[in-house]
N, C-alpha and C positions, 0 to 999 in steps of 0.2 A: 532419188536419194544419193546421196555425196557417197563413195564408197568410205569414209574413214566414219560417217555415221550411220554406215552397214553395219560394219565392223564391230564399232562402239557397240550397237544394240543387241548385236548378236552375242554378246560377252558379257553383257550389262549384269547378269549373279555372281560369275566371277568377279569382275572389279569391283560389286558391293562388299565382297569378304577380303578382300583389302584395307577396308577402310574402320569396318570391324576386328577384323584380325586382331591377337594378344600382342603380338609385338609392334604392329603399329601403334595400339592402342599405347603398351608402352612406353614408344618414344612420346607421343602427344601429351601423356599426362608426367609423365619424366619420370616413371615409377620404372621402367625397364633394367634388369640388370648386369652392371658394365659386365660383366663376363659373356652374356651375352650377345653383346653387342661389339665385341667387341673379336668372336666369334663372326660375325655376322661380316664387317667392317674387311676381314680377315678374307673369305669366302668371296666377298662383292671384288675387293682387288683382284683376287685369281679368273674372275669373272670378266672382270674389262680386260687380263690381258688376251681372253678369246675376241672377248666381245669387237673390241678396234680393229680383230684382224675381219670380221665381216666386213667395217667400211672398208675398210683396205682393199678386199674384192671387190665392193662395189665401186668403186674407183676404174679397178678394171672394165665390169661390165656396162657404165655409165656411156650412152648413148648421144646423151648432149651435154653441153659446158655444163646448163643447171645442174642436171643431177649429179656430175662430177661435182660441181663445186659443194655441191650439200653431201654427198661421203667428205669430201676434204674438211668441210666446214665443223663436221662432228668430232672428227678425224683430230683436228685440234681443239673443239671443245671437252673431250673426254683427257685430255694432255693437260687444260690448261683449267679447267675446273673438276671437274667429278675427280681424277687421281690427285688433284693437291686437295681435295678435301682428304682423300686417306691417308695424306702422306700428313698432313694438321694430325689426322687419331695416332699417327704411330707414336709420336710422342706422348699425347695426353693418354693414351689405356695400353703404355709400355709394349708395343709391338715391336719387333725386330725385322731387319730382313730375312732373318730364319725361317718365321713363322709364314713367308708368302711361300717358305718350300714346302708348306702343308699340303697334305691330300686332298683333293677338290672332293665335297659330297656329293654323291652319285646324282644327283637331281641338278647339282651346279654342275657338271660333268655333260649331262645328258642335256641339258638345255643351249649349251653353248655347240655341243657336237652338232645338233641339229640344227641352230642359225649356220653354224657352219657347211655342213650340206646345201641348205639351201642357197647359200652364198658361192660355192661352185659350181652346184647343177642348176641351176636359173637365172630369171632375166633380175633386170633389175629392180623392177615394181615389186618380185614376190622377196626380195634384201628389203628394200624399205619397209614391205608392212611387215618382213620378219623382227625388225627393230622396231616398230613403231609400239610394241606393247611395252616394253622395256621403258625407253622412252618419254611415250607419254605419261605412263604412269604413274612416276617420282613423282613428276609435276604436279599432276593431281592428287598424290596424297600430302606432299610437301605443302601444298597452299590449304590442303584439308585441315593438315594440323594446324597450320597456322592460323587458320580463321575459327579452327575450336579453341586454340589455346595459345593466343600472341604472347602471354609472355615465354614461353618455351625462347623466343631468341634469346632470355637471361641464360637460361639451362648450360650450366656448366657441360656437360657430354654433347648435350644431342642440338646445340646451337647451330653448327656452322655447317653441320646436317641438311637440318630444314631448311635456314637461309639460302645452302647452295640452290636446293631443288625449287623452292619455292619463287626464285630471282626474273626478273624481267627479262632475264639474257638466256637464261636457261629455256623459257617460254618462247621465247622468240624462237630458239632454235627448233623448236618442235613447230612453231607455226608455217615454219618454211617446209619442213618436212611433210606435216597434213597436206600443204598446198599443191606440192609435188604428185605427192601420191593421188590425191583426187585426179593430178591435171593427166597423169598417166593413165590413169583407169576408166578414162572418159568410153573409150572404146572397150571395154574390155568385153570378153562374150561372160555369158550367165555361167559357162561351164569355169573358164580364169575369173572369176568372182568369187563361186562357189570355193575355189581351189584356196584363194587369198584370204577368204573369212576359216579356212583350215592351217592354213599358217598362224592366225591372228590367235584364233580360238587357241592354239594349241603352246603359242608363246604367253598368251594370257594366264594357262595354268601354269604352266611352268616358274612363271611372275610369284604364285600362290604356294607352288611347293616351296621355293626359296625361303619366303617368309616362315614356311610353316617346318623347316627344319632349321632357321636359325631362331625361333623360338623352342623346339623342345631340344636345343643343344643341351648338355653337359658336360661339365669340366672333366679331361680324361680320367681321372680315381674314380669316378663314378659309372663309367662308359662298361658294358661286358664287353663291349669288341671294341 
């Protein structure tokens, strides 16, 4: 078995409450509310500016051209697609540059801390499957929504959302990445397998808390702390 449908299987009840999840749910039926989301949009930014500096290490720890070239290759797709979609929201749901000085939630906090660890103290197989939940998982819930509910690309909000994630370019680049990490893994012993589906498993929740704290957000007058 391919390690990235190790991987997959081993996480496979997690990534089903993904797709269930309220806030996916949602964005998919376009019922989601912009404050929410908008929340959410908010968090995800503070997110990729941890998130790029893992490729950024991996850049470093990259053994041969490939795998360099795939940290660089994200390196500008996170530049040139996922942040110009947020920088699209800051104008449509009144964002500021102020609001990117917000306080990261501790779960946004702790999950970027920890790819990051693993991005100084490891090789470079356990950076790519630390990203590959992240990752591939827009992608499958982006094409999710979309084959539940094509007309969502009218959806005034959550449009240019789904089209980013669910895009032939955005797939592509996750397909370079699976292929990598399989072609690394070929040798791996059962002990650095075992180790890999514990990174996976454990950025897969992480994937899950996000969700599940930018749907029970509230507007701060409503917040006790």
């Amino acid at each position: 078995m391919l390690l990235t449908d190790y991987l997959l299987k081993e996480s496979e009840k997690i990534w089903e409450e993904y797709y269930k999840h309220p806030f996916v749910q949602g964005i998919e039926k376009g019922t989601l509310k912009k404050e929410k989301f908008r929340h959410y949009i908010i968090q995800d930014y503070l997110y990729l500016e941890e998130y790029i500096k893992v490729f950024a290490l991996g850049v470093g720890k990259s053994k041969s051209k490939i795998t360099n070239n795939i940290f660089i290759n994200y390196l500008n797709a996170i530049n040139r697609e996922e942040l110009e979609i947020h920088r699209t929201y800051m104008n449509k749901l009144n964002i500021t540059k102020k609001d990117f000085s917000s306080p990261r939630e501790l779960d946004n906090l702790s999950y970027t801390s920890y790819m990051l660890r693993i991005a100084y103290e490891e090789d470079e197989l356990s950076i790519l499957v630390a990203i590959l939940a992240c990752a591939l998982s827009y992608e499958k819930i982006g094409k999710n929504i979309l084959k539940n509910n094509p007309s969502i690309l009218q959806h005034s909000t959550f449009c240019e959302w789904v089209e980013g994630y669910s895009s032939d370019e955005y797939s592509q680049n996750n397909k370079e990445l699976i292929n990598i990490i399989n072609k690394l893994a070929e040798n791996s012993s059962k002990e650095k397998k075992d180790h890999l589906k514990e990174i996976f498993v454990n950025c897969s929740k992480y994937e899950l808390y996000f969700w599940n704290f930018s749907w029970n957000y509230q507007e701060k007058e409503n917040k006790i702390f």
